[in-house]
Each structure stands twice: as structure tokens, then as C-alpha cells.
C-alpha positions as a Markdown table, in Angstrom:
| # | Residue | x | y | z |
|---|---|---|---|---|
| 1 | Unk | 39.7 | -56.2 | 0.4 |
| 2 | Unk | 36.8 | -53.8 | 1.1 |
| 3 | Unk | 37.2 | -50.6 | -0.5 |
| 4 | Unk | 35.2 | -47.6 | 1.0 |
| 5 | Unk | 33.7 | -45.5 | -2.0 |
| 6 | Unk | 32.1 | -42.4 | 1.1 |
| 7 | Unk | 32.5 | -39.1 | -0.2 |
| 8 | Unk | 33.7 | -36.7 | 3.0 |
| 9 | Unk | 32.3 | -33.6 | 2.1 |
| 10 | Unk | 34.1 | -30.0 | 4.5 |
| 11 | Unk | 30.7 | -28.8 | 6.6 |
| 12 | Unk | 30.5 | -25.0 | 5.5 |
| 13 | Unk | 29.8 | -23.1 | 7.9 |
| 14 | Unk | 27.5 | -20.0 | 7.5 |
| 15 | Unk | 28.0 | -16.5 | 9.1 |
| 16 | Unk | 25.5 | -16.4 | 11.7 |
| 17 | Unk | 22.4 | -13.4 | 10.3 |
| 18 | Unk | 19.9 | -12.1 | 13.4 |
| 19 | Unk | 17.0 | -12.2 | 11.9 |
| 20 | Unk | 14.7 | -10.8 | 15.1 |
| 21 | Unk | 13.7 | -7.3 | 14.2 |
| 22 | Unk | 13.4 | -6.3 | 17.9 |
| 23 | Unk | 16.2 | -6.4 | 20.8 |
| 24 | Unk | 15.0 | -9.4 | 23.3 |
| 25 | Unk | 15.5 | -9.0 | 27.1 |
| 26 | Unk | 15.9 | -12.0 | 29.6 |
| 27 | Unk | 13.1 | -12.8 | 31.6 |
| 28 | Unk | 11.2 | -15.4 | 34.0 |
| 29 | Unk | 7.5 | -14.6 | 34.1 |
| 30 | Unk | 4.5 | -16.4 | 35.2 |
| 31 | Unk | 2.2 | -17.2 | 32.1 |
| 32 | Unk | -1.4 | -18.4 | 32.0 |
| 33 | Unk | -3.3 | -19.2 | 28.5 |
| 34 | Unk | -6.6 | -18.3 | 29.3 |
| 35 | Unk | -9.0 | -20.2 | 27.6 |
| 36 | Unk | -10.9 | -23.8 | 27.0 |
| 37 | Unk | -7.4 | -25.8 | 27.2 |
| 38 | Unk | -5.7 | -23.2 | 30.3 |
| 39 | Unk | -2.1 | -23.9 | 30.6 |
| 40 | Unk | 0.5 | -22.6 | 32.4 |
| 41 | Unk | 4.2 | -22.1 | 31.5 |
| 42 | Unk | 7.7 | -19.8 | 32.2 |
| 43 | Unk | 8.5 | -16.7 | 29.8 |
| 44 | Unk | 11.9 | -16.8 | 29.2 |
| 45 | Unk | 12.5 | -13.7 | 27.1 |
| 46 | Unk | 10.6 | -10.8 | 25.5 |
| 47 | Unk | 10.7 | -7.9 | 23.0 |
| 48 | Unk | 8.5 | -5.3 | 21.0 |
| 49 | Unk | 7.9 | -8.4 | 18.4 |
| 50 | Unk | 6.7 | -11.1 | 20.9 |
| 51 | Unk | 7.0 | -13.4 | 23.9 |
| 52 | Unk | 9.1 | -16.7 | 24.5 |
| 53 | Unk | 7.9 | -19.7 | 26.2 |
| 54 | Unk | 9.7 | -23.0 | 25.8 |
| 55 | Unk | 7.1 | -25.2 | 27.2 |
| 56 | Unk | 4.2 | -23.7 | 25.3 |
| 57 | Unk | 2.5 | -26.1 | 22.7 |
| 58 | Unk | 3.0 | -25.2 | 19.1 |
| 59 | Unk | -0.5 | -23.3 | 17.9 |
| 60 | Unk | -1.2 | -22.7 | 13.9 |
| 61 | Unk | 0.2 | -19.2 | 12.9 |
| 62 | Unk | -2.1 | -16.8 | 13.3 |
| 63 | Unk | -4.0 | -18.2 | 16.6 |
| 64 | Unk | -5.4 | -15.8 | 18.9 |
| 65 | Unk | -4.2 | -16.0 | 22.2 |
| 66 | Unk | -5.6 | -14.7 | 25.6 |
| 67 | Unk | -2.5 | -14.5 | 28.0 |
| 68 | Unk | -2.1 | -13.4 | 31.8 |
| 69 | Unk | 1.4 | -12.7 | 32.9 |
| 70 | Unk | 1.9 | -12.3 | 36.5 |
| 71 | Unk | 5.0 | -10.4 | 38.5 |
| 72 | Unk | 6.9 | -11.6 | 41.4 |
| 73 | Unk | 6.4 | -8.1 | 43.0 |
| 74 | Unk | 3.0 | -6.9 | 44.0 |
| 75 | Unk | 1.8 | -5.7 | 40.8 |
| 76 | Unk | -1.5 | -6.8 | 38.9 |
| 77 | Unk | -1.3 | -9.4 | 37.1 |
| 78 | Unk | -1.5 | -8.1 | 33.0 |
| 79 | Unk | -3.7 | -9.6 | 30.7 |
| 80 | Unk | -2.9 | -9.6 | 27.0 |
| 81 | Unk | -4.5 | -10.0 | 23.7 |
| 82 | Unk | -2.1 | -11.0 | 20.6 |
| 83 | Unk | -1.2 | -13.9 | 17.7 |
């Protein structure tokens, strides 16, 4: 007879903790990365703290980024400097 010796351990489930500083607001923006490699991708959300782009390729912390977001409605296009 086999005899199963698994130990079945409960999965504890945390309380969930927000840990963004700043209130994020739902989005769909145009996003070009301006430089050598120029890529293109969808914002999904944004806040105070930063911008969200699913598609965008991981960068080491700290990279500088040169970023052009364009508007469905007839305003400029904004270019901005961050990390």
C-alpha cells in the first residue's frame, strides 16, 4: 500500500496594504520613448508618482527617460523628462 507522507499546509492570506503614495487615474495615452531604441506603447494609468505602461521594456532603476505623450484631442503633444 502507498502511503502519502505531503504535508497540506492552510494558504494564509494577507490583508491587502496600498503601498502607491499617490492616487492613480485610468488612462489610454499615446507614448513615444524618444531616443536611440524609439518605441512606442499605451499608458494605462497615471499619478503624481509616475506613468504605467504594460508593454514598455523593463529599464535599470534609475534610467533617464525622454517621453512624448500625445492626446486624442487637438492638443500638442507633451514631452517629458523623468526616471
Amino acid at each position: 500500500m502507498y502511503q502519502d507522507d505531503t504535508l497540506v499546509m492552510p494558504i494564509v492570506r494577507l490583508p491587502h496594504v496600498e503601498r502607491r503614495r499617490f492616487k492613480r487615474a485610468e488612462v489610454s495615452l499615446s507614448v513615444k520613448e524618444i531616443g536611440p531604441d524609439e518605441s512606442y506603447m499605451r499608458a494605462t494609468s497615471i499619478s503624481v508618482g509616475g506613468l504605467y505602461c504594460p508593454e514598455a521594456l523593463p529599464r535599470p532603476l534609475g534610467s533617464s527617460l525622454l517621453l512624448e505623450i500625445t492626446f486624442r484631442d487637438c492638443r500638442p503633444a507633451m514631452l517629458i523628462a523623468g526616471q
